[in-house]
N, C-alpha and C positions, 0 to 999 in steps of 0.2 A: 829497525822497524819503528820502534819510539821516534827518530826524529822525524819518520814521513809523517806521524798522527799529530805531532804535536800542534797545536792552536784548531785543530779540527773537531767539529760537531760529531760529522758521520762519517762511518767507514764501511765499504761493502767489502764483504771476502766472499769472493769468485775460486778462490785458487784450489785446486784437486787432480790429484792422478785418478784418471781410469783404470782401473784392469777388474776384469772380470776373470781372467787365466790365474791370478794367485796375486800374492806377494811382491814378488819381484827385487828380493833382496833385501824389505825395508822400509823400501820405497814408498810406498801407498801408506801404511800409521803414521809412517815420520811426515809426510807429506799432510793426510791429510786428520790426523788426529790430533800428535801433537803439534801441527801447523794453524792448526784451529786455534786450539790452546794458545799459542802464540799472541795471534792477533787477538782474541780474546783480553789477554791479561796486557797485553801492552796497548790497549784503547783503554782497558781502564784506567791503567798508570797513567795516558793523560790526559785523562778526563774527560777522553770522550764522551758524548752522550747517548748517542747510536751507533749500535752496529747490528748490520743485515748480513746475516749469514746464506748460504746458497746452499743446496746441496743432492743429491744425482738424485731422479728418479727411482732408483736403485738401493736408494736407503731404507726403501717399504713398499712390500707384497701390497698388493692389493685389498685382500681379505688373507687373515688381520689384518688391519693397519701397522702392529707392532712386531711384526714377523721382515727381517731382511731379505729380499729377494737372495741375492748372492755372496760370497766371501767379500767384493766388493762394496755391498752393503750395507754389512756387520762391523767393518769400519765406518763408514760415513753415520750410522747410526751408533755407534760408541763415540761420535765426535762431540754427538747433543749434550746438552743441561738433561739432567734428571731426568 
């Protein structure tokens, strides 16, 4: 991942599995928590200056704002800063 960032400004991360049926073996943290994590700390490594993160619908109820719609949520919203 470091050599596609390097000499680059910005980085957008799009990338995420769906599932709202569970888990899936793994699949959906590894993918989209510590995937996050990933890109995160290797834009910073090269110094990048931005990155735009994406992420479902799904990561928050309506009312609260800070309440997860679904299991699939609860990750997309454990993937945020603070």
């Amino acid at each position: 991942m470091r050599a596609a960032f390097q000499g680059s400004d910005l980085v957008y991360h799009l990338a995420a599995i769906i599932s709202i049926d569970g888990d899936q073996g793994g699949l959906v943290p590894d993918t989209n928590i510590r995937g996050a994590r990933n890109v995160a700390e290797s834009a910073l490594a090269c110094g990048v200056r931005r990155l735009v993160h994406t992420s479902s619908i799904h990561a928050f109820d309506q009312e609260p704002l800070d309440r997860p719609v679904s299991w699939f949520g609860s990750g997309a919203l454990n993937a945020m800063p603070g």
